[in-house]
C-alpha positions in Angstrom: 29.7 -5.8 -4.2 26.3 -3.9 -3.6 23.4 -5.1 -4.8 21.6 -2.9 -7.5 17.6 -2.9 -8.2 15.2 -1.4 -10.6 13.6 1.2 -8.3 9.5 1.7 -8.3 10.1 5.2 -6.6 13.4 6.6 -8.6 12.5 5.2 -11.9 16.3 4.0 -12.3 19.0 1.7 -11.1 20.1 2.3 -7.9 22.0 0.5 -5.4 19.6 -2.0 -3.2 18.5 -2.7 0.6 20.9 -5.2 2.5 18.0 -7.2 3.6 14.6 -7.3 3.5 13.3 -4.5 5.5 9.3 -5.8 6.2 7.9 -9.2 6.6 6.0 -10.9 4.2 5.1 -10.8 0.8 5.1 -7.0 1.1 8.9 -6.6 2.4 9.6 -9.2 -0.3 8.9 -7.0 -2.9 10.4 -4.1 -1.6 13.5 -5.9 -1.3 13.4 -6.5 -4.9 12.0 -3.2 -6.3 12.9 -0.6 -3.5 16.3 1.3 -3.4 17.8 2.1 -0.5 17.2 5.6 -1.0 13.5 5.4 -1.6 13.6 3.6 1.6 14.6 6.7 3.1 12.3 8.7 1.7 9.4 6.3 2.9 10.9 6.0 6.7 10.7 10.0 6.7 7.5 9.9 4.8 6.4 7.2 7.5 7.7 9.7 10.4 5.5 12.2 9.6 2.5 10.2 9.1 3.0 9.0 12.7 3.5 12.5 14.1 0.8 13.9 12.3 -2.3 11.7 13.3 -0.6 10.5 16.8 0.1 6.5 16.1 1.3 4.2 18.1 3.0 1.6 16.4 2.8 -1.0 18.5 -1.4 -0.6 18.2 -2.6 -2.9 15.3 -4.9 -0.3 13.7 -1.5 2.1 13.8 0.3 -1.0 12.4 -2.3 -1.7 9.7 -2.4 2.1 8.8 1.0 2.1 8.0 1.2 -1.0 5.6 -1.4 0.1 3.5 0.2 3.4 3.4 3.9 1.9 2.8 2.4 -0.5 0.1 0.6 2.8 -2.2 3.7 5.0 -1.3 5.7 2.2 -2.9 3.6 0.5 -5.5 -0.1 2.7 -5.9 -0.6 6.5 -6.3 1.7 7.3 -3.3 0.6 8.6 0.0 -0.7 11.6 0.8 -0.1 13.3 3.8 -3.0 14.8 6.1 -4.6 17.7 4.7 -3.5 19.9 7.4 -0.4 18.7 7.0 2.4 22.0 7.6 6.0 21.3 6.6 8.3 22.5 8.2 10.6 25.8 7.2 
């Protein structure tokens, strides 16, 4: 049986993560306000933010970066790519 949530991105009820994708409080309440598919949109929303301004994850500043971006994508006024930022066609 899949687990549903409440989602914070989709506004609706839609099936759930598996497991908690993050650490910490943070991942906690993703777990229990994030849908799977508003997971997806973060990790290519995440994607880009690391191609555009050049991180390295495994830095703690890129690592820091990141979190507070994943935390107002999910639960503040969402995050905002670079303002040079060119999608692609």
């Amino acid at each position: 049986m899949t687990r549903t949530v409440q989602c914070v991105v989709l506004g609706s009820e839609s099936e759930g993560l598996e497991r908690q994708p993050y650490p910490g409080d943070l991942g906690k309440r993703i777990f229990e306000n994030v849908s799977k598919q508003a997971w997806q949109r973060w990790l290519g929303h995440q994607t880009m933010l690391i191609n555009e301004y050049r991180l390295t994850p495994i830095e703690p500043k890129a690592r820091q970066f990141l979190e507070k971006e994943m935390e107002k994508f999910f639960f503040g006024d969402g995050s905002e790519a670079p303002p040079d930022f060119q999608p692609g066609k």
